[in-house]
N, C-alpha and C positions, 0 to 999 in steps of 0.2 A: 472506560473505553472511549476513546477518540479516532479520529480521522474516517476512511471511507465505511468502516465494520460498523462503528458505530450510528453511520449517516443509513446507512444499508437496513440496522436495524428499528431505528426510531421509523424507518421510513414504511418495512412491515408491519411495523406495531401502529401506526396509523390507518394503514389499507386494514388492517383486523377489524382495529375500530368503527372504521365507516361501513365496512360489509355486517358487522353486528348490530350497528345504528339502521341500516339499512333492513333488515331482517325484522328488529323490533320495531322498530315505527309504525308499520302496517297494523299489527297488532294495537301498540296504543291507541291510534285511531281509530280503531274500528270499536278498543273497548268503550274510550270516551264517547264513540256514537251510541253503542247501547243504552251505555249509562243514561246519558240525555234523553234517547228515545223510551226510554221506560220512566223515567221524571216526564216527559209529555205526557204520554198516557195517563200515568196519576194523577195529574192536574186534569186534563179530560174526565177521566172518572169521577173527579172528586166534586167538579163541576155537575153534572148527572146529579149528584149526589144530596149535592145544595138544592137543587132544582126541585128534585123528589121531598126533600125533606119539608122545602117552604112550600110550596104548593100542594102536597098531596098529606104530607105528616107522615110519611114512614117512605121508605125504600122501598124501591119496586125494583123488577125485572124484565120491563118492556123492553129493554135495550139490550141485554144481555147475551143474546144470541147474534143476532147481528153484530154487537160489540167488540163479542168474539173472535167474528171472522174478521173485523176489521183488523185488530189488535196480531191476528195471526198473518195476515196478507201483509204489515209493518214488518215484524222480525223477519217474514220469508224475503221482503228486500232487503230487510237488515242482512241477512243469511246471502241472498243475490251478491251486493255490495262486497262482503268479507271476501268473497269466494274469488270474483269478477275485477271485480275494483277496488281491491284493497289499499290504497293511497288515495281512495277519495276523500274530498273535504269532511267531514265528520258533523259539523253543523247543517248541513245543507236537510237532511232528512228529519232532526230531530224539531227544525223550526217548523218545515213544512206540516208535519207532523202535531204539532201545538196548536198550531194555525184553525185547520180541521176539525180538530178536537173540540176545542172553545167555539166554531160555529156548528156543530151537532148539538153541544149543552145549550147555546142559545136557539137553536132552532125549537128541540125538546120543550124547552120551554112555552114558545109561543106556540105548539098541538097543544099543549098542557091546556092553555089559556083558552083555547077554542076546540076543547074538548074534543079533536081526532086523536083517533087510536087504528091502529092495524097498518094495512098497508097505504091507506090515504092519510097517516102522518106522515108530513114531510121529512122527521128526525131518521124513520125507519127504512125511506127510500134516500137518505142522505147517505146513511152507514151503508146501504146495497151499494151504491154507488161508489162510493170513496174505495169500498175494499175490488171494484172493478176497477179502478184508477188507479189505483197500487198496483192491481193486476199487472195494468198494461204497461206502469212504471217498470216491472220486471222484467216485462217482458223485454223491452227498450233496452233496458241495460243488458240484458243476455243476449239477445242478436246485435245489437251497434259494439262489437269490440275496438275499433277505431273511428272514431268523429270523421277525419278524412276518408272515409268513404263515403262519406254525406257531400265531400264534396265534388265529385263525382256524377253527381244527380242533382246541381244546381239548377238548370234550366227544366228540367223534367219536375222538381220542385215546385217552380213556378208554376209551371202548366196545373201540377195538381193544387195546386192555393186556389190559382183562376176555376178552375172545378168545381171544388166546394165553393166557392164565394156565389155561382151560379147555382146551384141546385137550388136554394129558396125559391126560386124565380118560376123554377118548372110549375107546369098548371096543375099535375098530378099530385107531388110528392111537397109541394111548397107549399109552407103554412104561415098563417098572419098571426102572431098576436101581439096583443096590447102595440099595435100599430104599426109595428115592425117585423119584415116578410123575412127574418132572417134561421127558420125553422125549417127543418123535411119533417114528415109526419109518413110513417109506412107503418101500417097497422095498427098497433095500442103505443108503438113507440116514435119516443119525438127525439132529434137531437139539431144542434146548433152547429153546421160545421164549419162556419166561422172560426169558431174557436181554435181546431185543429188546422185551421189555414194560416192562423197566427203565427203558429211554429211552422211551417211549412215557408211563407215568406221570412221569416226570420234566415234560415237556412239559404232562400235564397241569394235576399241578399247582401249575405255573408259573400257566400259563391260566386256573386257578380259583381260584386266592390273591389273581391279581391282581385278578379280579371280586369277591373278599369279604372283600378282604382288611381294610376298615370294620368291616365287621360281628364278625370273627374279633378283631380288636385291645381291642375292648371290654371290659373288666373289669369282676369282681364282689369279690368278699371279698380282704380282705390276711389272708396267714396263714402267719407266722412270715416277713416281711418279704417275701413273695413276694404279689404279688396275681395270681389264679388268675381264669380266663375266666369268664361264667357260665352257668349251667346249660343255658339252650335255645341255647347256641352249641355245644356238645358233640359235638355230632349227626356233624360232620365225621371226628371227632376216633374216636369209638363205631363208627361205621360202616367207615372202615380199618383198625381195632384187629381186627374180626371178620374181615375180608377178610385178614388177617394171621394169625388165628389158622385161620381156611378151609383156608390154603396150609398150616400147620403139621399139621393135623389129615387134610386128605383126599390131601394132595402127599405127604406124610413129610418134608417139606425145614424143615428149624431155620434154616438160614441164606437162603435167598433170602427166607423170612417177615421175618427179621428187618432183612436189608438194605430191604425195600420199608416196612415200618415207620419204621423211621432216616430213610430218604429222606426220608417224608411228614413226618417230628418236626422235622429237622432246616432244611426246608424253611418248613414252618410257622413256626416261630420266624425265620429268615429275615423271612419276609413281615410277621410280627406285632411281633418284638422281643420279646415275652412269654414272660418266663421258665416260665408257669405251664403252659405248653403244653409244655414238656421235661419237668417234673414228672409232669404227669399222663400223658405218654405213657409215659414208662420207668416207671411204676408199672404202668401195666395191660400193658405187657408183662414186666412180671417176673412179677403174676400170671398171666398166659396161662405163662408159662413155668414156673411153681411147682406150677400145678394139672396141664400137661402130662407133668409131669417122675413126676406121682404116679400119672395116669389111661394115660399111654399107655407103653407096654412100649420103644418105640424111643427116647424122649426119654429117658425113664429110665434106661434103658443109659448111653445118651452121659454124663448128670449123673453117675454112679457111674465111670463112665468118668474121665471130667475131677476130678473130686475125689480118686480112688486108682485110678491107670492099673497100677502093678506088684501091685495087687491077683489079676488073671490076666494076667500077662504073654504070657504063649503064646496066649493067647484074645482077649478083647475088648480090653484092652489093648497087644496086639501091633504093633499101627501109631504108636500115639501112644509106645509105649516105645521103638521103634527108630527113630523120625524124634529123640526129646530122645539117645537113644546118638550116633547121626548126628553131628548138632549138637555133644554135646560132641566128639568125637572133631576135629571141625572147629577146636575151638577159637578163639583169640582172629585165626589167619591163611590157616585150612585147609588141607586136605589136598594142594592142588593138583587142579586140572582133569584127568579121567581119573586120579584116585591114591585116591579114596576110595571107599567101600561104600555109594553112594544105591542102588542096585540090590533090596538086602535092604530095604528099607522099602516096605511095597503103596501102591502109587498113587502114587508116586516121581515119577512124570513130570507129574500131577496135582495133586490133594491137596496132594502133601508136596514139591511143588518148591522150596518155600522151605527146608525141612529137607533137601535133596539138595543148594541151594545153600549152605547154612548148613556143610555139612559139608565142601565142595572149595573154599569160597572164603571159608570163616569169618567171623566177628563182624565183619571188616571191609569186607570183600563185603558181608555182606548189610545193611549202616547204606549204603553208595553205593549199592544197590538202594533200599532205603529212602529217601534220598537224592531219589533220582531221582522217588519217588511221589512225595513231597513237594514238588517242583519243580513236576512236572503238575498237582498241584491246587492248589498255591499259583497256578499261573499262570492258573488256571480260578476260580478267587476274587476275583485280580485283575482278567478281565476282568468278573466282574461286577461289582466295586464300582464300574469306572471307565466301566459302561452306563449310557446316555443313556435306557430306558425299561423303564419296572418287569417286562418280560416277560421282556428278555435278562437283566436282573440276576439273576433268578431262576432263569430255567433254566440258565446257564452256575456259577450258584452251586449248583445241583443236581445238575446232570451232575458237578463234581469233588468236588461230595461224596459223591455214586454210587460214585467211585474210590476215597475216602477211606474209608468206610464197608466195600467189599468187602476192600481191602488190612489193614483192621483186624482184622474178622471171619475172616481166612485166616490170618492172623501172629498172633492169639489163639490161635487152635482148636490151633496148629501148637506153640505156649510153654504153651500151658494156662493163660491168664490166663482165657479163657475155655471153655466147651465145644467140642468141634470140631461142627461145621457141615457139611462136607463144600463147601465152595464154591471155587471158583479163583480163585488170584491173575492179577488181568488183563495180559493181554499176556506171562508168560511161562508161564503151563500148558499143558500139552496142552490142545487141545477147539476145535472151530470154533465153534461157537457163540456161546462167550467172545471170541472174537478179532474177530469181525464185529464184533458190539454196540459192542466197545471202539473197535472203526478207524472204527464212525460217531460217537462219543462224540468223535473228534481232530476226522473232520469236524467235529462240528459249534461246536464250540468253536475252531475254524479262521473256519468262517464270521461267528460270532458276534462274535472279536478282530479282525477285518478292520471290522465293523461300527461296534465301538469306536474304532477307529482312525482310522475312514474322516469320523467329525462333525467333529473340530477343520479336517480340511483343506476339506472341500464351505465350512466358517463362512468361511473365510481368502479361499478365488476368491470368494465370495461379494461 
């Protein structure tokens, strides 16, 4: 058959095709996410399991109930996901998912090691937590049916970031520890809402790059092959550089100042392409940090800290010397699960969970940890390159750089490439706070790749 009958027909038989490719994909994706997400779990488990075995000599069921609902509040986003968002990225849940997992077996381990049991192990309020993180991951994904509604409440975003970044501060509900005022405390409960201002600025701005983002791209002087903004565009740029040094100055916190700086730098240049906006940002944060380092007594420490940590080993140096002892001791395979000393190092289950895992699961452990970030935000960059409107590209490229930025900042502070921070590595530290943030952070980059996904097919029935 030749001419128009047969051009007529090749040409239905292709529209079949892609509406049948269209139909089945959702499903592959979704089956490959299962798949992956119950291989996480097994390896979680089985982790548990090592733990149990080397420290106790038999299997236990400490975890087992909590476990469960953790494991159940997973498939019901799995289940969310299929229903909601079936063209989301399929990786995205099963990494974050890994992630968690291996920091409960390591956390389990270090109660093990200092003998808490009940609800003052931190493994047992780890799993409460995470399966509330997931919660609200659910939750996330079943109200945000479209990302640009978010954009919408750009400026109302801001206002709420500024909110929370304030409440520490109030004299009632604002709590100090380990020297940093960036806590509320109401009743038996504490949370960070920092954390949740993270995503909240990310969101906004997305929403405010994309309205200026003309005006910000404009250049002035070339100098030394870099052409730098100019002068009355600054303003932007001036005014969260203060807002950055605000948090450093009245919070005590060195590392969320500088994670929410990063965000806004790295963001920026995103939206602009303009190298000159990296320049100038890491310059006035190195001065905010140089002048800090000299004006304020806690910055100061930390700087002398990180430059000569065995200077007092026993003292202010005692944390950061016994997480690099750790570490070597872990060597290039470690120690084995339950066979090594994270225990001796403060904030072990925190802080220094990289250096707990660096020491039972060695240099090679902790590069498939590492691994594994890099997947998550490789696949959060990807979906926004491959976004159909400047809002997603933005904030999905914000959000994994959120990840990128915090896991740097924690794996610096922890090798002394940089000062330490006191910040958590996401998804496997102790801390609720941290874990919510992060499981709306999967939401929403869940929603956002379903989004991406979802324009080639609507084009095709179209």
């Amino acid at each position: 058959m030749t001419g128009p009958a047969a051009y007529e027909k090749a040409r239905t038989s292709e529209t079949v095709l892609q509406r049948i490719t269209a139909i089945r994909a959702p499903r592959l994706l979704r089956g490959i996410e299962l798949a992956l997400l119950l291989f996480a779990i097994a390896i979680g488990a089985a982790a548990v399991v090592i733990v149990d075995l080397t420290v106790r000599g038999e299997v236990t069921t400490t975890l087992l109930p909590t476990g469960a609902l953790l494991v159940a509040t997973l498939i019901g986003l799995h289940l969310a996901v299929r229903f909601t968002a079936p063209d989301a990225d399929p990786l995205i849940l099963p990494i974050a998912t890994l992630l968690n997992l291996v920091g409960i077996a390591q956390i389990y381990r270090i109660d093990l090691a200092e003998s808490v049991t009940g609800w003052e192990a931190a493994s047992i309020r780890q799993l409460v937590w995470s399966s509330v993180a997931v919660a609200a991951g659910i939750v996330v994904i079943a109200v945000i049916r479209n990302h640009l509604v978010l954009f919408r409440y750009t400026y109302l975003m801001g206002l709420g970031a500024l909110i929370l970044l304030l409440l520490p501060m109030l004299p009632v509900i604002g709590q100090e520890i380990n020297g940093a005022r960036v806590w509320i405390h109401i009743g038996g409960f504490s949370f960070q809402p920092g954390e949740i201002a993270k995503i909240l600025l990310a969101i906004f701005f997305a929403g405010y790059l994309v309205r200026n983002r003309d005006a910000l791209s404009m250049v002035g002087r070339k100098v030394l092959g870099i052409r730098f903004p100019r002068g009355r565009d600054l303003g932007p740029l001036i005014a969260f550089w203060l807002v950055a040094m605000a948090v450093l100055v009245f919070q005590r916190d060195l590392g969320t100042s500088l994670l929410y700086f990063g965000l806004f730098i790295s963001m920026l240049y995103l939206a602009t392409g303009r190298a000159g906006w990296v320049v100038l940002g890491v310059g006035l944060f190195l001065v905010g940090g140089v002048v800090a380092s000299q004006t304020l007594d806690y910055v100061g420490r930390r700087f002398a800290n990180w430059l000569d940590p065995f200077a007092d080993p026993l003292g202010i140096g005692y944390q950061l010397v016994q997480g690099l002892f750790g570490m070597a001791n872990g060597g290039m395979t470690g120690t084995g699960l339950g066979q090594g000393f994270p225990a001796d190092t403060p904030e072990a289950r925190s802080d220094y969970i990289i250096a707990s895992l660096g020491e039972e699961l060695g240099l090679i452990g902790l590069f498939v940890i590492l691994a594994a970030y890099l997947l998550l935000v490789g696949r959060a960059v990807r979906i926004g390159f491959a976004g159909q409107d400047d809002f997603g590209k933005l904030l999905a490229s914000g959000l994994g750089f959120a990840i990128a930025l915090q896991v740097f900042i924690v794996v610096g502070g922890v090798t002394r490439v940089i000062p330490l921070t006191g910040l958590t590595a996401p998804f496997l530290a102790a801390g609720g706070s941290s874990l919510v943030s992060n499981w709306i952070i999967v939401a929403l980059l869940l929603r956002l790749s379903n989004s991406v996904r979802n324009r080639p097919k609507l084009v095709i029935r179209a």
